[in-house]
N, CA, C and O atoms as CSV, one atom per row, in Angstrom:
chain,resi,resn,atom,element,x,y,z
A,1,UNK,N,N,-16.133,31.572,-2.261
A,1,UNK,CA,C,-15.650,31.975,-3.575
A,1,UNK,C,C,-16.812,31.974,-4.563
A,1,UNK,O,O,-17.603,31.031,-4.556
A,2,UNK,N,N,-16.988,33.278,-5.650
A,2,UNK,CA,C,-17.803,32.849,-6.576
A,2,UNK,C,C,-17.792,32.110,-7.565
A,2,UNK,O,O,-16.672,32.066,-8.072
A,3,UNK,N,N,-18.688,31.388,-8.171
A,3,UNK,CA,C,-18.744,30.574,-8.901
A,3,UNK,C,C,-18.752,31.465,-10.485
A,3,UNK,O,O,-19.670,32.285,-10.511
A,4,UNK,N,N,-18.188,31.446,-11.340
A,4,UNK,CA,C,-18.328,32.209,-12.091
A,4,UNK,C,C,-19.515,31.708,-13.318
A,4,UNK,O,O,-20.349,32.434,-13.859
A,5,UNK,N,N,-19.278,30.233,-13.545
A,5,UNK,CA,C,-20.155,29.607,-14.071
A,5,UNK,C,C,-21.293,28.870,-13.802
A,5,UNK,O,O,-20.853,27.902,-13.182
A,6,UNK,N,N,-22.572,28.736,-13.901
A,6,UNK,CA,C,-23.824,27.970,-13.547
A,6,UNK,C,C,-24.569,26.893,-15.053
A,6,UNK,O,O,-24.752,26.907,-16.270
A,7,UNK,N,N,-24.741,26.158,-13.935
A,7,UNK,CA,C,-25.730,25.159,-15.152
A,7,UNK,C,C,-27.487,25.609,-14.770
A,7,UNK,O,O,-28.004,25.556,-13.654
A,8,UNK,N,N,-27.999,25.945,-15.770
A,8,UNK,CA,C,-29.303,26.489,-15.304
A,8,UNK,C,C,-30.280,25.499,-16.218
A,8,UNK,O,O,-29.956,25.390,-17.400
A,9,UNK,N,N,-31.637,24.652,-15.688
A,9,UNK,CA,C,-32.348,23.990,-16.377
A,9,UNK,C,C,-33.209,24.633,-17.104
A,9,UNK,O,O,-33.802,25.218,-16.197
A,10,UNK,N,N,-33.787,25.006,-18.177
A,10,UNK,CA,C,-34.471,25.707,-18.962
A,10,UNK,C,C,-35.682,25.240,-18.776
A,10,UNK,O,O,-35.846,24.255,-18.056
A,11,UNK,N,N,-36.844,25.935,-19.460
A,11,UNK,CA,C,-38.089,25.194,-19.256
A,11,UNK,C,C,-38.509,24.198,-20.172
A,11,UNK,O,O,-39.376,23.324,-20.161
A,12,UNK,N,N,-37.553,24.624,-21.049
A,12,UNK,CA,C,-37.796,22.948,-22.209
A,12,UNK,C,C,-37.245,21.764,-21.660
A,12,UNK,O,O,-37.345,20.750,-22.351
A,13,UNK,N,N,-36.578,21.670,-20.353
A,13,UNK,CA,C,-36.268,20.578,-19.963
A,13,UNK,C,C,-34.654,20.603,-20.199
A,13,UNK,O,O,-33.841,20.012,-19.489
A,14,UNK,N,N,-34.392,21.305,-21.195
A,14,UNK,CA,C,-32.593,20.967,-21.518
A,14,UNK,C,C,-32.326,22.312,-20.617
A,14,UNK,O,O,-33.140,23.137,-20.200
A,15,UNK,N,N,-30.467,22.226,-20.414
A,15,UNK,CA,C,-29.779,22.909,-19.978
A,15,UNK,C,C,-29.076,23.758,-20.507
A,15,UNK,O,O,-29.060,23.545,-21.720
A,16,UNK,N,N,-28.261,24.933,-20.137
A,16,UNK,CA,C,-27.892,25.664,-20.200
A,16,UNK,C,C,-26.488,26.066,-19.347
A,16,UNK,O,O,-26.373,25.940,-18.128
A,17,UNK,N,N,-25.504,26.549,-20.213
A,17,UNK,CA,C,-24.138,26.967,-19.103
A,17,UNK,C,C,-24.225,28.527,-19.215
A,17,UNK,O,O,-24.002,29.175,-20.238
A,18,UNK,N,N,-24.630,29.076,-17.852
A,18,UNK,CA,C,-24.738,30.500,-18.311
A,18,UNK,C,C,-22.805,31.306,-17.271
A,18,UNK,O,O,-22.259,30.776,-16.303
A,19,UNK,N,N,-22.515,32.121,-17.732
A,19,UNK,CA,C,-21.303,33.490,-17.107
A,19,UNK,C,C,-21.936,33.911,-16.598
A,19,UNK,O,O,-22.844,34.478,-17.206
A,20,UNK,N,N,-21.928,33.934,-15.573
A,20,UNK,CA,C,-22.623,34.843,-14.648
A,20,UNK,C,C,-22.326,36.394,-14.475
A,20,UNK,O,O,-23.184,37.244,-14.235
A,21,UNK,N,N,-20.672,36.668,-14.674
A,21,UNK,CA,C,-20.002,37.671,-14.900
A,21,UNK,C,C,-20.434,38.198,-16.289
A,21,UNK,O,O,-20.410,39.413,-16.092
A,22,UNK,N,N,-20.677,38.085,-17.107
A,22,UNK,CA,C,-21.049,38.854,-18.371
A,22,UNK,C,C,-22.352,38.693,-18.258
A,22,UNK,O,O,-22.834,39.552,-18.995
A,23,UNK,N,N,-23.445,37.924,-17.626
A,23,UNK,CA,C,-24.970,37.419,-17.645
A,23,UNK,C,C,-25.587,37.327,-19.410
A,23,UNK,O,O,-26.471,37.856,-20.083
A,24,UNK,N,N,-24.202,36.042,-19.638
A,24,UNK,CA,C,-24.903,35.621,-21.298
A,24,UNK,C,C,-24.609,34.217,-20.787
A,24,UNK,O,O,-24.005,33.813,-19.793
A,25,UNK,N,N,-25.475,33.368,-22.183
A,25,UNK,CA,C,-24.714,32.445,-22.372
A,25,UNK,C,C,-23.037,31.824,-22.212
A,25,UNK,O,O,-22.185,32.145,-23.040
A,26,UNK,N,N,-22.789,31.100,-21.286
A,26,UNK,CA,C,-21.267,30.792,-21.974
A,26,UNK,C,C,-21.067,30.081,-22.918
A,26,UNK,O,O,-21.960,29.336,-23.320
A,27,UNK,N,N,-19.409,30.149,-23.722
A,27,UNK,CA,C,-19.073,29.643,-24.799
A,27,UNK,C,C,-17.575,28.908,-24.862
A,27,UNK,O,O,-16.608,29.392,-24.273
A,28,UNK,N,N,-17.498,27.671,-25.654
A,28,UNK,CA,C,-16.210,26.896,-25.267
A,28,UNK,C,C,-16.298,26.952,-27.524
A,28,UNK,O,O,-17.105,26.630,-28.397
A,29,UNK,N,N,-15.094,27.485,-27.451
A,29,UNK,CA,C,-14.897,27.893,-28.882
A,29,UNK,C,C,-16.182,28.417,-29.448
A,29,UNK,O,O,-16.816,29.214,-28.756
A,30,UNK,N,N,-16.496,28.177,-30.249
A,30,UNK,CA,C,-17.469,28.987,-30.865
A,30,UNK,C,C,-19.254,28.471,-30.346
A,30,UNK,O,O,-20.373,28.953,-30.523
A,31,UNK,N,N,-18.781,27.431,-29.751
A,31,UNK,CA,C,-20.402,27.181,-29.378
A,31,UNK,C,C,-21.513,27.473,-27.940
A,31,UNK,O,O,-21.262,27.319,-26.745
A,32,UNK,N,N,-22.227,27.734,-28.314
A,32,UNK,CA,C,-22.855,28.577,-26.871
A,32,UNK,C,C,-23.475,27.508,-26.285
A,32,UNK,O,O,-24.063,26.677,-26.979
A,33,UNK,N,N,-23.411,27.415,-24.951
A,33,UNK,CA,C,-23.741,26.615,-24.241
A,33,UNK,C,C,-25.204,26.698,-23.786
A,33,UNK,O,O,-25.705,27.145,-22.754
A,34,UNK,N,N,-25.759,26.097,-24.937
A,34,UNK,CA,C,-27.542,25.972,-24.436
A,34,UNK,C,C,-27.768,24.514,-25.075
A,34,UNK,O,O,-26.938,23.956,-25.792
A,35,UNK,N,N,-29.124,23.935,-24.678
A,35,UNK,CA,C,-29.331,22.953,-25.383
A,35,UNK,C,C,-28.936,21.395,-25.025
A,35,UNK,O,O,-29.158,20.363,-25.659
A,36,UNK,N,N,-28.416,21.563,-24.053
A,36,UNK,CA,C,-27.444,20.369,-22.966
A,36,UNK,C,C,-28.261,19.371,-22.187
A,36,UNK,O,O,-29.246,19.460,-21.454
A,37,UNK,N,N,-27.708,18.662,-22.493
A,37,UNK,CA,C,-28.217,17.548,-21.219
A,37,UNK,C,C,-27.513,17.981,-19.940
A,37,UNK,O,O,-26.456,18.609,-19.992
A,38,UNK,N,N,-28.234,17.570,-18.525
A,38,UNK,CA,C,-27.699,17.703,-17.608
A,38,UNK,C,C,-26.091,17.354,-17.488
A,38,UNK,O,O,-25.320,18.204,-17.044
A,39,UNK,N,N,-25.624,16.039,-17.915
A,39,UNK,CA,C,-24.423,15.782,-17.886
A,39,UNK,C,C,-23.317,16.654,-18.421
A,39,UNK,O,O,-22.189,16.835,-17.963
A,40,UNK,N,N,-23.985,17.232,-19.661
A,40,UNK,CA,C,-22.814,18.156,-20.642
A,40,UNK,C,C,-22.715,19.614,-19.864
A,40,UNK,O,O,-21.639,20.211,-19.870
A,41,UNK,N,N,-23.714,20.095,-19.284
A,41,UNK,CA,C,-24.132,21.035,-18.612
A,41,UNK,C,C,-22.841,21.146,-17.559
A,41,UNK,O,O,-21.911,21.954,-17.557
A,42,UNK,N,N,-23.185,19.838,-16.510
A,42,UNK,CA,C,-21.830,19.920,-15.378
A,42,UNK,C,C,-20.916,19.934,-16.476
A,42,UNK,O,O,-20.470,21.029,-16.818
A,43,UNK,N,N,-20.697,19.299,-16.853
A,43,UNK,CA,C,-18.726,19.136,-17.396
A,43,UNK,C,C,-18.490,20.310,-18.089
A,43,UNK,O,O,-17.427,20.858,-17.799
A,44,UNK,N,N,-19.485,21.093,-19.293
A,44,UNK,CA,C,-18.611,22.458,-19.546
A,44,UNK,C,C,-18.685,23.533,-18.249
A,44,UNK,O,O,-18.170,24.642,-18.390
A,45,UNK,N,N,-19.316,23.186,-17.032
A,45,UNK,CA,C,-19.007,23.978,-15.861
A,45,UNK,C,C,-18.069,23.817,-15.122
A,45,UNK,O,O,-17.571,24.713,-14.441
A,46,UNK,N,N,-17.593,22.318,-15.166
A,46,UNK,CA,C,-15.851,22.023,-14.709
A,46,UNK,C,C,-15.122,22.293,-16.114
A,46,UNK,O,O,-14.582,23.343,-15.765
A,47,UNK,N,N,-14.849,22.182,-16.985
A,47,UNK,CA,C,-14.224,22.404,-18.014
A,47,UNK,C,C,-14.103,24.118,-17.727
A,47,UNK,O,O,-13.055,24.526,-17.226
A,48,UNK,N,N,-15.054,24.968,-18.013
A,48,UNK,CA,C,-14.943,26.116,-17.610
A,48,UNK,C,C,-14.514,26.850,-16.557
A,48,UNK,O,O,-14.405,28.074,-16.628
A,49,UNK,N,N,-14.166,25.993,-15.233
A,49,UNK,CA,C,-13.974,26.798,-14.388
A,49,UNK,C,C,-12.437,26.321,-13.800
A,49,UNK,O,O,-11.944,26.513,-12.689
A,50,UNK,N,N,-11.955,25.710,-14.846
A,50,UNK,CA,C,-10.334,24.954,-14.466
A,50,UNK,C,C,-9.817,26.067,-15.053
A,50,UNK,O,O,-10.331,26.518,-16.077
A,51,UNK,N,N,-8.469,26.780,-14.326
A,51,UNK,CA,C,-7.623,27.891,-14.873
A,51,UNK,C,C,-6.882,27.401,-16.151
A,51,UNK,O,O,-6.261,26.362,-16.373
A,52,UNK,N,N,-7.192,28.660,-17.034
A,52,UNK,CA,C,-6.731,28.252,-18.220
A,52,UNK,C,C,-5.011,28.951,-18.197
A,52,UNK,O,O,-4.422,29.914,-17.705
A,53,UNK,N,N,-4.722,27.768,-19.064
A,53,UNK,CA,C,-3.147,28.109,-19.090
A,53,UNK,C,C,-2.425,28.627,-20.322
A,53,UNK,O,O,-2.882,28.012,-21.286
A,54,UNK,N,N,-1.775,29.233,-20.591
A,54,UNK,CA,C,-1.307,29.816,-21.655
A,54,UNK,C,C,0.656,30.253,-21.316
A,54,UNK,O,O,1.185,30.727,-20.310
A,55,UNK,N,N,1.168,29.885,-22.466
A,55,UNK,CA,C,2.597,30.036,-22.653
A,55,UNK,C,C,2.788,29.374,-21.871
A,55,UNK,O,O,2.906,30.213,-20.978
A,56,UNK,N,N,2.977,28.208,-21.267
A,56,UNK,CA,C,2.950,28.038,-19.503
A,56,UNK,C,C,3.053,28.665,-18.182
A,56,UNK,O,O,3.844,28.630,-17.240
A,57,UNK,N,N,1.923,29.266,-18.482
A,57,UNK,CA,C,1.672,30.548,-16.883
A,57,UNK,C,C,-0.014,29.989,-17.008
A,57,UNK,O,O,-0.411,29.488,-18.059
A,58,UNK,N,N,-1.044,30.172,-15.637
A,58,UNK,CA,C,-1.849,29.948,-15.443
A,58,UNK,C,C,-2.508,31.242,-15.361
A,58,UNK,O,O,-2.087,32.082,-14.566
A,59,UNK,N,N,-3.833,31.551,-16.360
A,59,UNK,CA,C,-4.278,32.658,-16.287
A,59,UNK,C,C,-6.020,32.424,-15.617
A,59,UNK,O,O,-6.940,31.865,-16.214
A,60,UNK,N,N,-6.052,32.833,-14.706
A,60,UNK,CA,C,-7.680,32.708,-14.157
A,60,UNK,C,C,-8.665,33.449,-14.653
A,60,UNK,O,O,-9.812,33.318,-14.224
């Protein structure tokens, strides 16, 4: 299965959550996912890749 989301290490040392499907930055409300410590990095990549649910129906 593809992964839709990646944590990528930058060369400044911090991280990054990139979409691989759009090839930008990803974003969890308005903030773009750069600038991360490794730790924040994984978790908005599990945070991001849990099906989001809406009205109660699960939309992938």
């Amino acid at each position: 299965m593809h992964k839709r989301y990646e944590a990528v290490l930058e060369p400044t040392g911090l991280w990054s959550v990139f979409d691989d499907e759009e090839g930008i930055p990803a974003m969890i409300g308005d903030r773009i996912l750069i600038g991360l410590s490794e730790e924040e990095a994984e978790e908005a990549v599990i945070v991001l890749s849990q099906p989001q649910k809406t009205a109660g129906r699960s939309v992938a």
